[in-house]
py3Dmol code that shows the C-alpha trace and the ligand (Angstrom):
import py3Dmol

protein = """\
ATOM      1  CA  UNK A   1     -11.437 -42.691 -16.277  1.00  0.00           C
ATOM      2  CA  UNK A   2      -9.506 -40.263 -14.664  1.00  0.00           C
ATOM      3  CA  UNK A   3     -11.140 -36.939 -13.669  1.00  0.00           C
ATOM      4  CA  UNK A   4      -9.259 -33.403 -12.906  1.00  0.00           C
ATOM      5  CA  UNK A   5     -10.610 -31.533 -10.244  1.00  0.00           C
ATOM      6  CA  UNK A   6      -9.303 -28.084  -9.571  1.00  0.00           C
ATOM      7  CA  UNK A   7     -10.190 -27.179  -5.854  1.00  0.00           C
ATOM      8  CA  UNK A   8     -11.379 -23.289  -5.814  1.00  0.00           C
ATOM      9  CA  UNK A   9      -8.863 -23.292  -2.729  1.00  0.00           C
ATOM     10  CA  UNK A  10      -5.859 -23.983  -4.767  1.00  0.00           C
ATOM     11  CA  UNK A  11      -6.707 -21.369  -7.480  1.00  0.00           C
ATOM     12  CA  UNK A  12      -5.426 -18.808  -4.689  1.00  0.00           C
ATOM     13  CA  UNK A  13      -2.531 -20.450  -3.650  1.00  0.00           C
ATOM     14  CA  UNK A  14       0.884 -18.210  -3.751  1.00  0.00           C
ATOM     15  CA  UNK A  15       4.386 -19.027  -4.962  1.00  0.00           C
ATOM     16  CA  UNK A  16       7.116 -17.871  -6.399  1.00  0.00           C
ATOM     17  CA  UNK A  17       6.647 -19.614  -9.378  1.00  0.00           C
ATOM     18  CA  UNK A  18       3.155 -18.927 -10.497  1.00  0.00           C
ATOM     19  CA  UNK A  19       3.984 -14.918  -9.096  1.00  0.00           C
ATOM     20  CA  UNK A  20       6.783 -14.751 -11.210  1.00  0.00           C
ATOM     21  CA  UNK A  21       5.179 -16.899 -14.289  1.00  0.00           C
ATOM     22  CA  UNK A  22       4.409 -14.600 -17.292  1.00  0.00           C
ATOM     23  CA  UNK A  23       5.129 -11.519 -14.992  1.00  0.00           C
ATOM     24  CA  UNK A  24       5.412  -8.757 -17.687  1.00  0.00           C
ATOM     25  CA  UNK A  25       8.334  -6.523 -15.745  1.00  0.00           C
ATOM     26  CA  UNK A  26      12.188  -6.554 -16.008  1.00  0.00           C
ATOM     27  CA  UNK A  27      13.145  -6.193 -12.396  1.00  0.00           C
ATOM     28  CA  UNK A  28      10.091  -5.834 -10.200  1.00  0.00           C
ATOM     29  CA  UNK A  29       9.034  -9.083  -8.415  1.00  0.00           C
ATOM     30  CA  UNK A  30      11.323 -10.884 -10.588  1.00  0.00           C
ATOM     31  CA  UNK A  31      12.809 -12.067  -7.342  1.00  0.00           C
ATOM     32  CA  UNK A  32      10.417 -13.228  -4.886  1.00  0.00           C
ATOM     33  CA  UNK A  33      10.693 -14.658  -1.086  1.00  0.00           C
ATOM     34  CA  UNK A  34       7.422 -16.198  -0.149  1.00  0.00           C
ATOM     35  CA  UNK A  35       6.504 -17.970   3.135  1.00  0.00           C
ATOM     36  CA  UNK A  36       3.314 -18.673   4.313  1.00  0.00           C
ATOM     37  CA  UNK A  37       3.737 -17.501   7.739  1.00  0.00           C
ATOM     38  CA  UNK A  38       6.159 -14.811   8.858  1.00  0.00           C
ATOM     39  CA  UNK A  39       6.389 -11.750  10.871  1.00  0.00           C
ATOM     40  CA  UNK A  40       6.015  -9.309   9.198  1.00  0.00           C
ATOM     41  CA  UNK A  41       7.289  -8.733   5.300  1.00  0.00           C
ATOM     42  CA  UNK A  42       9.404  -5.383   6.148  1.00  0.00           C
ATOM     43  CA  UNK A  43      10.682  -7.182   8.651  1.00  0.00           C
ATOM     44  CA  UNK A  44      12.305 -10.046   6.155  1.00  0.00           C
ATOM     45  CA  UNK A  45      12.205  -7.425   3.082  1.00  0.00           C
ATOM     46  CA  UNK A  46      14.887  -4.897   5.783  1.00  0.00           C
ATOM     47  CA  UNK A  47      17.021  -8.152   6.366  1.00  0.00           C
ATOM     48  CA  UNK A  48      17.546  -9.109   2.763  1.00  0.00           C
ATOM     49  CA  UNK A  49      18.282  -5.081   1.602  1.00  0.00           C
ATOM     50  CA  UNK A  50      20.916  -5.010   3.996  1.00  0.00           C
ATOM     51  CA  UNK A  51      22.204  -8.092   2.437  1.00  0.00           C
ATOM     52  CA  UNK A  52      21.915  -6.545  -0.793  1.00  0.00           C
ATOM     53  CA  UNK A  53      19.188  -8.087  -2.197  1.00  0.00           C
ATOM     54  CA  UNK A  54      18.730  -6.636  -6.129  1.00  0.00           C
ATOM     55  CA  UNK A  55      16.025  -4.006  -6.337  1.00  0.00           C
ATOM     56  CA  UNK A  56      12.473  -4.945  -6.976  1.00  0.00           C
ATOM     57  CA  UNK A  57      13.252  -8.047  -4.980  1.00  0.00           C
ATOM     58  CA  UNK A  58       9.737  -8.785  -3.323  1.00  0.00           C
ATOM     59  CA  UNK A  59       8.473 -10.468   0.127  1.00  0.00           C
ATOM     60  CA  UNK A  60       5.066 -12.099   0.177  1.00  0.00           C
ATOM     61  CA  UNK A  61       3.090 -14.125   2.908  1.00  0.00           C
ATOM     62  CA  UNK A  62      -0.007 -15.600   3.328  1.00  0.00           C
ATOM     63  CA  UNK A  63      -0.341 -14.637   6.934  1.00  0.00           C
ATOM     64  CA  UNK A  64       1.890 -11.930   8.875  1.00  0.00           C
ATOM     65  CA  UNK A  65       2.106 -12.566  12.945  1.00  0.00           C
ATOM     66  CA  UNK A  66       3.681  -9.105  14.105  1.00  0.00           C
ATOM     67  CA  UNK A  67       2.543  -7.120  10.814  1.00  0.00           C
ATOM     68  CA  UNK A  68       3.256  -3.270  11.266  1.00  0.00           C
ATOM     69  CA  UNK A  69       0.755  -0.327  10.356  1.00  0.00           C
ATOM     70  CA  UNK A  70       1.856   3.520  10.240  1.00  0.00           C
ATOM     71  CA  UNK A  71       2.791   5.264  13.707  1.00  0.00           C
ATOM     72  CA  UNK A  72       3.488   2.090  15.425  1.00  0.00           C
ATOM     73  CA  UNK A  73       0.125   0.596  15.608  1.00  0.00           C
ATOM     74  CA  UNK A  74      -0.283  -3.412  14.592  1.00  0.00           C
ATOM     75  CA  UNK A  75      -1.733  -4.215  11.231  1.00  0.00           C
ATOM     76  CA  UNK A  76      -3.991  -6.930  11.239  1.00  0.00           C
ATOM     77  CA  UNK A  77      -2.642  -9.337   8.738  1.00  0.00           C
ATOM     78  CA  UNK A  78      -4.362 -12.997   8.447  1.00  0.00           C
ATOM     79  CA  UNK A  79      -4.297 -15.527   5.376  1.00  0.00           C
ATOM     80  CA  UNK A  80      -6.623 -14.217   2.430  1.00  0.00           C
ATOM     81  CA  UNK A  81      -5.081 -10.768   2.980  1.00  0.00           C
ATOM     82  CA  UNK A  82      -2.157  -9.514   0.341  1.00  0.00           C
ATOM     83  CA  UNK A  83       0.842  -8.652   2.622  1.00  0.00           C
ATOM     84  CA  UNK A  84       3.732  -7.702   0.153  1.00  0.00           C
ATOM     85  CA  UNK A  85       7.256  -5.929   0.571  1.00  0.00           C
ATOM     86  CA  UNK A  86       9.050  -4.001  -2.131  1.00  0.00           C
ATOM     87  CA  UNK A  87      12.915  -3.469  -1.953  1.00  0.00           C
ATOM     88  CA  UNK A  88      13.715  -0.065  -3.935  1.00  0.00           C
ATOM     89  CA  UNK A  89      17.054   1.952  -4.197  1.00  0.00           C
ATOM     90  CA  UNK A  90      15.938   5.117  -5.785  1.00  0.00           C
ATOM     91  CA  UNK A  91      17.801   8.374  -6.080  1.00  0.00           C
ATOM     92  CA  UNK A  92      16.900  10.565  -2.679  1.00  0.00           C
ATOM     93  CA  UNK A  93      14.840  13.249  -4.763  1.00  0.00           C
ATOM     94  CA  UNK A  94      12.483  10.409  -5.338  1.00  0.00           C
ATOM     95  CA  UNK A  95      11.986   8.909  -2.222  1.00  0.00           C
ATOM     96  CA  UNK A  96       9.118  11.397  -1.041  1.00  0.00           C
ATOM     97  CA  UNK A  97       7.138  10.103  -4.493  1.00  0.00           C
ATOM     98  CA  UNK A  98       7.055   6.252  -3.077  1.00  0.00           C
ATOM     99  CA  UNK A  99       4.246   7.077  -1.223  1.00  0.00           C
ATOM    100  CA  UNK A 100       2.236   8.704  -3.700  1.00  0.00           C
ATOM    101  CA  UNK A 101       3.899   5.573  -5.852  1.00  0.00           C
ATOM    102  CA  UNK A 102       2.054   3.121  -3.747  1.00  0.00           C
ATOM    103  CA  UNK A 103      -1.083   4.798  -3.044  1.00  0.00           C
ATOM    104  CA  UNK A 104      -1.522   4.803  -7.158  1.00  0.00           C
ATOM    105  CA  UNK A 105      -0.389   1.181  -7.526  1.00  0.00           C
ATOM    106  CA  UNK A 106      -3.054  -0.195  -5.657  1.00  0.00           C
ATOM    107  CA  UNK A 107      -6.244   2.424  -6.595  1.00  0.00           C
ATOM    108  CA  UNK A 108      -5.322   1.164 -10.506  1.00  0.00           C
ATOM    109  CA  UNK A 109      -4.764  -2.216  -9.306  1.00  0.00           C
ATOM    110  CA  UNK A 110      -7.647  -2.810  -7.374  1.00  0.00           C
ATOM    111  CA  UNK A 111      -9.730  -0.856 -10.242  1.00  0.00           C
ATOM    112  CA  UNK A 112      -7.988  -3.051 -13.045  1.00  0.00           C
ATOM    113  CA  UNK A 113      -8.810  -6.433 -11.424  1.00  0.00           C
ATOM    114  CA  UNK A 114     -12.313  -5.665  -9.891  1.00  0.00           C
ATOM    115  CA  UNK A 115     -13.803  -2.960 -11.192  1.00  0.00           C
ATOM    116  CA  UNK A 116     -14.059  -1.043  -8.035  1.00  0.00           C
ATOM    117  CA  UNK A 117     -13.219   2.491  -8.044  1.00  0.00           C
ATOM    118  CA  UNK A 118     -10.863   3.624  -4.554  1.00  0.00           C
ATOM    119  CA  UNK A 119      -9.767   6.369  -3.196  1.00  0.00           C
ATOM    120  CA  UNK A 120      -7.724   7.897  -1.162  1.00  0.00           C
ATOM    121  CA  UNK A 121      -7.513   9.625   1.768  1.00  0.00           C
ATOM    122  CA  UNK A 122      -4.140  11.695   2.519  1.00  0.00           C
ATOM    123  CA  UNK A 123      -1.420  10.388   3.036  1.00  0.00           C
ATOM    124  CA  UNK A 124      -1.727   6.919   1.518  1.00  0.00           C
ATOM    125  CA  UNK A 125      -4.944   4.674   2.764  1.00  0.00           C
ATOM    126  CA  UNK A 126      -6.736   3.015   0.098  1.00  0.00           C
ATOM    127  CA  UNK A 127     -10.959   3.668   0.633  1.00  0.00           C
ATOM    128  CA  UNK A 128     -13.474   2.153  -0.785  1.00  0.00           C
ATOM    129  CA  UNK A 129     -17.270   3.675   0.431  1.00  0.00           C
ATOM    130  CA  UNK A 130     -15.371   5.422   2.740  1.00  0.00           C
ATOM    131  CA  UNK A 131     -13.668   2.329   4.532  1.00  0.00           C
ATOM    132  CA  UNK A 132     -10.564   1.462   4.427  1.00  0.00           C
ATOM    133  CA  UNK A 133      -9.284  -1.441   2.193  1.00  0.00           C
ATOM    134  CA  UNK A 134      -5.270  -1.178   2.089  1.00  0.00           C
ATOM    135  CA  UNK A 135      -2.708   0.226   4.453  1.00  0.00           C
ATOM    136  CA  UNK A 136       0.521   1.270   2.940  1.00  0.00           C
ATOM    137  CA  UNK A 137       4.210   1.346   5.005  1.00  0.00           C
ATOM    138  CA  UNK A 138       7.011   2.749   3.417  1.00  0.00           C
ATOM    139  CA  UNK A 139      10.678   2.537   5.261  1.00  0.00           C
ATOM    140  CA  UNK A 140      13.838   3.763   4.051  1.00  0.00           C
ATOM    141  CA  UNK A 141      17.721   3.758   5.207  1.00  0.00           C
ATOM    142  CA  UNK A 142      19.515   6.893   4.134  1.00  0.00           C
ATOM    143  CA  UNK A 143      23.790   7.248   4.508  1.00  0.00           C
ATOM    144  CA  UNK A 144      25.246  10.172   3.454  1.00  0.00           C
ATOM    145  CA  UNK A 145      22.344  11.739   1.272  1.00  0.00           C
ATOM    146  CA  UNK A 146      22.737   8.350  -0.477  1.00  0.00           C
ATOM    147  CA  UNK A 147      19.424   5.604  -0.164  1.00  0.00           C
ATOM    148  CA  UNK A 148      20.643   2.561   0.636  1.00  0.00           C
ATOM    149  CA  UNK A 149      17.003   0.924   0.680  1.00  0.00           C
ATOM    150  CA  UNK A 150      13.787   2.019   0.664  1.00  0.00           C
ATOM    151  CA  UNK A 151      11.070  -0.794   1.202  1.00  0.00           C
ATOM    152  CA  UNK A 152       7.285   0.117   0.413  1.00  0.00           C
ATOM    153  CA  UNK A 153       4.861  -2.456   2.311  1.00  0.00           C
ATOM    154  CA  UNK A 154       1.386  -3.000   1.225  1.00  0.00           C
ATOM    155  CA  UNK A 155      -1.359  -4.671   3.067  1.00  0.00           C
ATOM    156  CA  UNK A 156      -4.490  -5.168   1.156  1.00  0.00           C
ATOM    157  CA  UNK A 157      -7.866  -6.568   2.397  1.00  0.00           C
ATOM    158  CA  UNK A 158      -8.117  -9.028   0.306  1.00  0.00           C
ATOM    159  CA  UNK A 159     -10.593 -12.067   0.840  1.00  0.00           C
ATOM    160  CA  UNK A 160     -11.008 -11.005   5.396  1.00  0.00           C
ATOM    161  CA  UNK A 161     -14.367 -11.846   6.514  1.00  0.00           C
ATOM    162  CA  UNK A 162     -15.190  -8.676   8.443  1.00  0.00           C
ATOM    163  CA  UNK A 163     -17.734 -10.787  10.448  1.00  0.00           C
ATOM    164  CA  UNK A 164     -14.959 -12.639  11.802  1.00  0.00           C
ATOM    165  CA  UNK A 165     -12.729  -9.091  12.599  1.00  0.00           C
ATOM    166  CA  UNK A 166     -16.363  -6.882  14.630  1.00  0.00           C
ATOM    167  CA  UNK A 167     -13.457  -4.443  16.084  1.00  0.00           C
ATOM    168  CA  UNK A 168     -12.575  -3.176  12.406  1.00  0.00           C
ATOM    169  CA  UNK A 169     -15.795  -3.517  11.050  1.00  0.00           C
ATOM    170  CA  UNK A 170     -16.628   0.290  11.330  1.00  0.00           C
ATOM    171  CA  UNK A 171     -13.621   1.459   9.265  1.00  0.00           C
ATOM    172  CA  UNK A 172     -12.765  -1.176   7.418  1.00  0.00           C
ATOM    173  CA  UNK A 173     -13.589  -2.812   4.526  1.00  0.00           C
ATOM    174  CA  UNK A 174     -12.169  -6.051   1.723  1.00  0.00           C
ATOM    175  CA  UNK A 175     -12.562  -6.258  -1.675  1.00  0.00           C
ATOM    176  CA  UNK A 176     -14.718  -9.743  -0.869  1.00  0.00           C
ATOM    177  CA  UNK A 177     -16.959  -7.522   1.021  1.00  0.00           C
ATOM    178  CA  UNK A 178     -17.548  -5.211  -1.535  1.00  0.00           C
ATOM    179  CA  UNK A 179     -17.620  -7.483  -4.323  1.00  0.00           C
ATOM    180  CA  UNK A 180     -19.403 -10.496  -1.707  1.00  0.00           C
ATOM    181  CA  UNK A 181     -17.378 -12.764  -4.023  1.00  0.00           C
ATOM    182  CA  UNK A 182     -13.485 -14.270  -3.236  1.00  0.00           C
ATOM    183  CA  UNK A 183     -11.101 -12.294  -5.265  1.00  0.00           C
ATOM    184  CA  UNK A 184      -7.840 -13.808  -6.926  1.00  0.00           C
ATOM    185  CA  UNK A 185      -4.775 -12.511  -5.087  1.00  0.00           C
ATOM    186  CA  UNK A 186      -2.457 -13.680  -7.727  1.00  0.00           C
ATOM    187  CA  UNK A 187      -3.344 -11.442 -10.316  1.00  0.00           C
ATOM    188  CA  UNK A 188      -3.614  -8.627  -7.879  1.00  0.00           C
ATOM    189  CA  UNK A 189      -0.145  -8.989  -6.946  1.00  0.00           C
ATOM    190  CA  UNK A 190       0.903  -9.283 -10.415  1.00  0.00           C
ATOM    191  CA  UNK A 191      -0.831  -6.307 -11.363  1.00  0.00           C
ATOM    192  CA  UNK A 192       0.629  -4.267  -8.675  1.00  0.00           C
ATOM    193  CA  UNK A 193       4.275  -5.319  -9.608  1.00  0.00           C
ATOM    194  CA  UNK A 194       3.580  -4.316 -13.115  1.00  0.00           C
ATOM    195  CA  UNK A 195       2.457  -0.898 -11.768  1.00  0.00           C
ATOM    196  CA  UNK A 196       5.201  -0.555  -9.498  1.00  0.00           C
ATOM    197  CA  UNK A 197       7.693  -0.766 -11.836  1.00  0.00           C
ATOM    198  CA  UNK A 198       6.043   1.330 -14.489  1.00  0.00           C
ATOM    199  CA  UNK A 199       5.693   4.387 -12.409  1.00  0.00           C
ATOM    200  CA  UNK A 200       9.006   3.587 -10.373  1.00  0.00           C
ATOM    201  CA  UNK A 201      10.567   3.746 -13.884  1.00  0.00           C
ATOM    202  CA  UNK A 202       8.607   6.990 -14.551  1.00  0.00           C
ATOM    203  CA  UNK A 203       9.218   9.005 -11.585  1.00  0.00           C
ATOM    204  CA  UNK A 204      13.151   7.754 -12.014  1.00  0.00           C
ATOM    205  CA  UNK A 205      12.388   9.614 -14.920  1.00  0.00           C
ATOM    206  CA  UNK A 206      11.607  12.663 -13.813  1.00  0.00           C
ATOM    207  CA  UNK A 207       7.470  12.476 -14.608  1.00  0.00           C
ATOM    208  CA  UNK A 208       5.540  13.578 -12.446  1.00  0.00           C
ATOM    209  CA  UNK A 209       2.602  11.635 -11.111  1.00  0.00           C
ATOM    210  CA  UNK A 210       1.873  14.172  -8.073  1.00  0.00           C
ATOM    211  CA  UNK A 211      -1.524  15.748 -10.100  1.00  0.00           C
ATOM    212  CA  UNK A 212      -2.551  12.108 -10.268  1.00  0.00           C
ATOM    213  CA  UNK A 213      -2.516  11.352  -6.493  1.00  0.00           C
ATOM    214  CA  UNK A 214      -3.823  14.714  -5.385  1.00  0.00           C
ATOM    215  CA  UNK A 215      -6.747  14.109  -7.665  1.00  0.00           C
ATOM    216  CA  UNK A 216      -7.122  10.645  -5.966  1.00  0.00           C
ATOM    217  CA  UNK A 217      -7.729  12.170  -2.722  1.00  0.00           C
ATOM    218  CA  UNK A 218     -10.846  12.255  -1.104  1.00  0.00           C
ATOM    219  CA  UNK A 219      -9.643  14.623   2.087  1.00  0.00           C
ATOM    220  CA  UNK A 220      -8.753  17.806   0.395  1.00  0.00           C
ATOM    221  CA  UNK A 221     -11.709  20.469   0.855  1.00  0.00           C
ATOM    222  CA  UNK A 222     -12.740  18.881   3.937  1.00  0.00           C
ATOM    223  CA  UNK A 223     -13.248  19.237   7.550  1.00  0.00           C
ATOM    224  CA  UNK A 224     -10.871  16.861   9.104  1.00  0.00           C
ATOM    225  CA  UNK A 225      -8.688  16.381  12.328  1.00  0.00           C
ATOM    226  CA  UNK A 226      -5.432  15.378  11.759  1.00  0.00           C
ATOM    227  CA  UNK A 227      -2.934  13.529  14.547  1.00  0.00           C
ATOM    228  CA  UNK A 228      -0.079  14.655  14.708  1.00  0.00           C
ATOM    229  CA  UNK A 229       2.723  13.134  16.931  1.00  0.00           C
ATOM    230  CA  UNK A 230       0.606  13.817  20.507  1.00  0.00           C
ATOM    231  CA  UNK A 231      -1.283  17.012  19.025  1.00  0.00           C
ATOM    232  CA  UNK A 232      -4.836  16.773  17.130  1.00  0.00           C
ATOM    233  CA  UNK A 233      -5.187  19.944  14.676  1.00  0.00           C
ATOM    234  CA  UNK A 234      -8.192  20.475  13.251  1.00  0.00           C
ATOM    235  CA  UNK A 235      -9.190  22.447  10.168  1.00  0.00           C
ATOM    236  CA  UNK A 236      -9.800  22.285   6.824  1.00  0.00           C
ATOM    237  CA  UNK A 237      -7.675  19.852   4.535  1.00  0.00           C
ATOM    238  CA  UNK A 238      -7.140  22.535   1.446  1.00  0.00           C
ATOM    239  CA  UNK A 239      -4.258  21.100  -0.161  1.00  0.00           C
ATOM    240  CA  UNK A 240      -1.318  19.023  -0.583  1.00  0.00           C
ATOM    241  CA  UNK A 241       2.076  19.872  -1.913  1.00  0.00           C
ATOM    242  CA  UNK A 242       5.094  18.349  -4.132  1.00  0.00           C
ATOM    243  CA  UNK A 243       6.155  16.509  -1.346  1.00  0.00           C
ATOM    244  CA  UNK A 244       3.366  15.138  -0.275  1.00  0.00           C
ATOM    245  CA  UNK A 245       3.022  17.409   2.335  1.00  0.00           C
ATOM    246  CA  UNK A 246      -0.906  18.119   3.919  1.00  0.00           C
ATOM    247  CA  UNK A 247      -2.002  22.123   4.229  1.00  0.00           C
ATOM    248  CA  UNK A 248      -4.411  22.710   6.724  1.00  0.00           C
ATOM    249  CA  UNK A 249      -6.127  25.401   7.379  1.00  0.00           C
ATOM    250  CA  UNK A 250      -6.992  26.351  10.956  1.00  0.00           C
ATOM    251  CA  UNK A 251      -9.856  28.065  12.410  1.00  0.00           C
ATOM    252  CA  UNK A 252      -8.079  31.519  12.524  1.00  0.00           C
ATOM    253  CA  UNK A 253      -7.039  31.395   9.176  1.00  0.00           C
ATOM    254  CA  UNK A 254      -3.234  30.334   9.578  1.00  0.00           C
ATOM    255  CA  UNK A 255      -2.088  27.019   7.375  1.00  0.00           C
ATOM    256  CA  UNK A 256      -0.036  24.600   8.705  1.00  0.00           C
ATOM    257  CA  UNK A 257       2.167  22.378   6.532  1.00  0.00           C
ATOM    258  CA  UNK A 258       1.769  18.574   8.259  1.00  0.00           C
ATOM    259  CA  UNK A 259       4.533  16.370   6.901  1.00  0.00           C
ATOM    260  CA  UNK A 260       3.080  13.377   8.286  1.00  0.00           C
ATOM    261  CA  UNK A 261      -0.584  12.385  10.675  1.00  0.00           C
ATOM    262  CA  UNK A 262      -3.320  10.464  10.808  1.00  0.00           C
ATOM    263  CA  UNK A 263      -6.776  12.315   9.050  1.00  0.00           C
ATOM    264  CA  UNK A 264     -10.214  11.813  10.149  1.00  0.00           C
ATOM    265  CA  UNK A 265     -12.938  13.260   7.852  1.00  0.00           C
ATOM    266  CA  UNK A 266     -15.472  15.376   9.947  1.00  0.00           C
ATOM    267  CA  UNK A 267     -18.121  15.716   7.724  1.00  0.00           C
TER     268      UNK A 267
END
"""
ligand_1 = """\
16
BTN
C -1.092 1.393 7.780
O -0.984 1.588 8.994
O -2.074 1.789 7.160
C 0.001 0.677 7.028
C -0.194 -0.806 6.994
C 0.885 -1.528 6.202
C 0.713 -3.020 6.244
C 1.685 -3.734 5.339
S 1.291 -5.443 5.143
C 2.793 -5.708 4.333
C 3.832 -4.922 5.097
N 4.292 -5.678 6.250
C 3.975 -5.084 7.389
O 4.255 -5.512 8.530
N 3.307 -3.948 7.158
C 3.142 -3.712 5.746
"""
view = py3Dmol.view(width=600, height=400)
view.addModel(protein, "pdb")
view.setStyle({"model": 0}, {"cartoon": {"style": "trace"}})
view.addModel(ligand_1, "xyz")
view.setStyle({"model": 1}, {"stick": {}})
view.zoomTo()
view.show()
């Protein structure tokens, strides 16, 4: 007699078949370029938009060699992770909402399929007890007040044993780390596709979904110090506006309006 044996290994195993099997959207991963080992997914994701590559065309790997974080630092990107590329051609009015797009994809995401509850601290990192879990990357080319791409890159710590990664351990966290059990990535990724496209279809129609990611953030109403190109400004994080701008407010009672920066919490 002839036994089945499904290896726990192969349960996590990506392709564009099983990511795009039952996938409950009309446009949003419904294309997908997977390869186990690449770069880095914007990287791919930029080449095929200039191609013109339909929207919601995706880019997933197992394992990213050159992945790319915010302000030109590395993003540490090894197999287990969820590295995943979005190609987008929204209207320009829209384009400042991607990031408060993405940070809400992945908080319901990660909630929906574990049970954990992130949050998130401004602009766009994903925290859970106070580490951080995802990174999001959002590029865009504009010509002529016209968006001819804009790609939104998410890197989630999925299965990483922090033991293995002791520089990150202070900051970072994954969701097996949390959870100190493996965690599908396939219906993660098809949970965050489904989310994409349901508030990508919203904000294209003119919702809002700004109240929604200012509640999700943990910074605002504390102490922080915020990067800022070469400059660190500290002060008190005391709100954030339409645009997803950051207000801080400085020792001598000025507020500055920070467009984009790095926050550390202070308390
Ligand atoms: C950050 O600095 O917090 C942003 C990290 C973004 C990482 C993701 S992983 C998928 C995509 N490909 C990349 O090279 N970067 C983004």
């Amino acid at each position: 007699m002839l036994y089945l044996v499904r290896m726990p290994e192969l349960e996590d195993t990506l392709s564009p078949a099983l990511i795009t099997e039952d996938l409950k959207t009309r446009f949003v991963g419904q294309r997908v370029i997977y390869r186990p080992t690449l770069t880095s997914t914007m990287e791919v994701a930029r080449q095929e938009a200039k191609r013109g590559a339909a929207e919601g065309t995706i880019v997933v790997a197992d394992e990213q060699t050159a992945g790319r974080g915010r302000l030109q630092r590395a993003w540490l990107s090894p197999r287990g992770n969820i590295a995943l590329s979005v190609i987008l051609r929204p209207e320009i009015k829209h384009l400042p909402s991607l990031t408060m797009l993405a940070s809400l994809v992945v908080t319901r995401s990660i909630a929906a399929v574990t049970a954990l509850k992130p949050r998130l601290k401004w602009p766009n990192d994903v925290l859970i007890n106070g580490k951080k879990v995802c990174g999001i990357l959002i590029e865009s080319s504009v010509r002529a007040d016209r968006v001819d791409y804009a790609i939104i890159g998410i890197g989630i710590n999925v299965n990483l044993r922090l033991e293995d990664y002791p520089e990150i351990l202070p900051i970072a966290t994954s969701l097996s780390h949390e959870l100190k059990k493996e965690v599908p990535r396939l219906s993660l990724i098809q949970n965050l596709l489904v989310e994409i496209e349901k508030l990508y279809l919203a904000i294209s129609e003119g919702q809002s979904i700004f109240e929604e990611w200012r509640d999700s953030l943990v910074t605002l109403g504390k102490r922080v110090r915020v990067k800022s190109g070469d400059a660190f400004l500290y002060g008190i994080a005391e709100s954030v506006t339409t645009d997803g701008s950051l207000l801080l407010r400085r020792p001598d009672g000025t507020l500055d309006k920070i467009l984009a920066g790095d926050v550390t919490l202070q308390d």
